[in-house]
N, C-alpha and C positions, 0 to 999 in steps of 0.2 A: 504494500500500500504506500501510496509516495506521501501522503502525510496524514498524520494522528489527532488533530484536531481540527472543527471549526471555529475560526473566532467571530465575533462582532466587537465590528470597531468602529464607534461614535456612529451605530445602527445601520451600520453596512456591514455586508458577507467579506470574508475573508478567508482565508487558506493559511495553515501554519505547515509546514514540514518539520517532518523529527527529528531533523538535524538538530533545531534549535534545544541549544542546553536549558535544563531547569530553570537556572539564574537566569537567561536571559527571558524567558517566558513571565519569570515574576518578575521583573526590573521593569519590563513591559507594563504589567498589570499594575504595580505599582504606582505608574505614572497615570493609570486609568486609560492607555490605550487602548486596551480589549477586554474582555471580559470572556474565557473557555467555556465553550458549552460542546460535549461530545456533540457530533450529528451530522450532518446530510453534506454530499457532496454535489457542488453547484456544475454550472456550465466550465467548460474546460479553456484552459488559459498557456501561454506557452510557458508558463510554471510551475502547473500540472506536469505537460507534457516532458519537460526537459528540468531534472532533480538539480543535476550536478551545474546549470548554467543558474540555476536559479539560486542553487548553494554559493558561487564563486560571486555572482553580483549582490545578494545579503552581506556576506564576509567582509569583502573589499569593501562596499560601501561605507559599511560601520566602523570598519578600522580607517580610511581613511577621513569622513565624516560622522562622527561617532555623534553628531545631534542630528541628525538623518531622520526623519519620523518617515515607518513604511505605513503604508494607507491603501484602501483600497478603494475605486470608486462603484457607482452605481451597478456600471456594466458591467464590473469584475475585473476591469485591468488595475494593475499594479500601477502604484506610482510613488515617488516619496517628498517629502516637504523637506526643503531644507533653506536654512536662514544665514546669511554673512553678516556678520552686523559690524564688520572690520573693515568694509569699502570705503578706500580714504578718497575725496574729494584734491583739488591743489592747494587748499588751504590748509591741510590735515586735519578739516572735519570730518567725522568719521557717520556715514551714513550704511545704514540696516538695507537689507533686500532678502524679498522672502523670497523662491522658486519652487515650482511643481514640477517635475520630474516624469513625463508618466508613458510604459512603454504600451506600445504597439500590441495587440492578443495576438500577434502572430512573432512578435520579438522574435531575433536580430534582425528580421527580414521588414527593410521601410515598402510597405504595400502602398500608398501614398505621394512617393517623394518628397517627402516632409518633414524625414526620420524616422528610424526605429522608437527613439527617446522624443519625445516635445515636449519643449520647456515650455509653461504659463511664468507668465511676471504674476506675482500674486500682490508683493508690493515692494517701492512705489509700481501702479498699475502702467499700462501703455499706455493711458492718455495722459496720466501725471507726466512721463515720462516725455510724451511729447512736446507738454505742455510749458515743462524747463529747456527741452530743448530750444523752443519756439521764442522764449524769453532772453534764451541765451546766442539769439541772432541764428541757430540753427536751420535748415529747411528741409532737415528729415533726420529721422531715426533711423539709423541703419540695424538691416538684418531683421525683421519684423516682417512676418509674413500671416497668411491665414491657415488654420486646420479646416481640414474638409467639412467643420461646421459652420465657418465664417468666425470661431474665436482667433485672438491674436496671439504667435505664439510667437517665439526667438528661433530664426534658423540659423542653427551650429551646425547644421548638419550636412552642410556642401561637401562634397565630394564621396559622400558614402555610399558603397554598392552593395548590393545584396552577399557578396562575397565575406566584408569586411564585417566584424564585430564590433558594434560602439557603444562601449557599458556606461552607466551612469556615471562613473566617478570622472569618464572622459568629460564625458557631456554637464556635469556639476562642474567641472574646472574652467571648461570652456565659457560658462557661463559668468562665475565669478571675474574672471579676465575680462568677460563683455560688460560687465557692471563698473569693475572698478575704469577700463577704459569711457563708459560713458560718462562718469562724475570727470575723470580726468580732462576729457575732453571737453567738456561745457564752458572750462576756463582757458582751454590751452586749442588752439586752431590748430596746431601741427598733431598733436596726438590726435586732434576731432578730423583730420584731414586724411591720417590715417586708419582711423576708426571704419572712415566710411570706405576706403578700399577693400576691403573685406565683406 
């Protein structure tokens, strides 16, 4: 059986595998991110399907992002929250940014071209964000594109083939790099000049 618990997490379905140690199940619960109820096996997801890829992106994630919050959404795809609240600004003010993280049900494979991973800005949102750009003499936010809902998401994801593997910790890096370059760039035209080549 690929995993031994159902959770609910902030009243969504979730999947645990048995990898996860005791302590980390109650460090979880702890926090009140889930609450274990033996029970029912939902629609199938490519973390059902594939143990050991879904093993190495938990692991990795946590050891390198160890405030990582994993979550699950509506539909059942995985996704994870995570917060930088160390993006310095040119002035070394130091500004927060929250991001969603959330893969594709067919993960590694981007069926979309939009990425396997898509990032949401959760905060500051895209329009705060354009909104400082716009202030800051700006006339676009680079890398902002749509998900096949019309939400607005961040595209890291240029050059990925269905070949290649792009795990979260890529795509969470890549991201904080785009954050701290946009604070960077709102005061500096050379960084914001190279911001937008990408």
């Amino acid at each position: 059986m690929l995993y031994d618990h159902t959770l609910v997490f902030r009243h969504q379905k979730c999947k645990i595998f048995s990898f996860l140690s005791e302590d980390d199940k109650s460090s979880l619960s702890k926090h009140n991110f889930y609450r274990i109820i033996e029970g029912n096996k939902f629609s199938a997801q490519w973390y059902e399907n594939n143990e050991a890829l879904y093993k190495l992106e938990f692991t990795e994630m946590k050891k390198i992002f160890p405030q990582a919050e994993l979550n699950v959404l509506p539909d059942d795809r995985l996704c994870w929250k995570l917060n930088f609240n160390e993006v310095l600004d040119a002035t070394g003010n130091r500004h927060s940014w929250d991001f969603m993280f959330v893969y594709d049900t067919n993960y590694p494979y981007d069926s979309d071209n939009r990425g396997a991973i898509k990032v949401y800005l959760l905060k500051p949102s895209v329009n705060e964000l354009i909104t400082l750009a716009l202030d800051s003499g700006k006339d676009n936010v680079p890398c902002i594109i749509l998900d096949n809902t019309g939400s607005p998401i961040l595209d890291l994801n240029q050059g990925q083939t269905n070949k290649q593997i792009i795990s979260a910790i890529i795509i969470a890096t890549q991201a904080a790099s785009w954050a701290a370059h946009f604070q960077l760039g709102l005061t500096d035209n050379y960084v914001w000049s190279k911001f937008c080549e990408h």
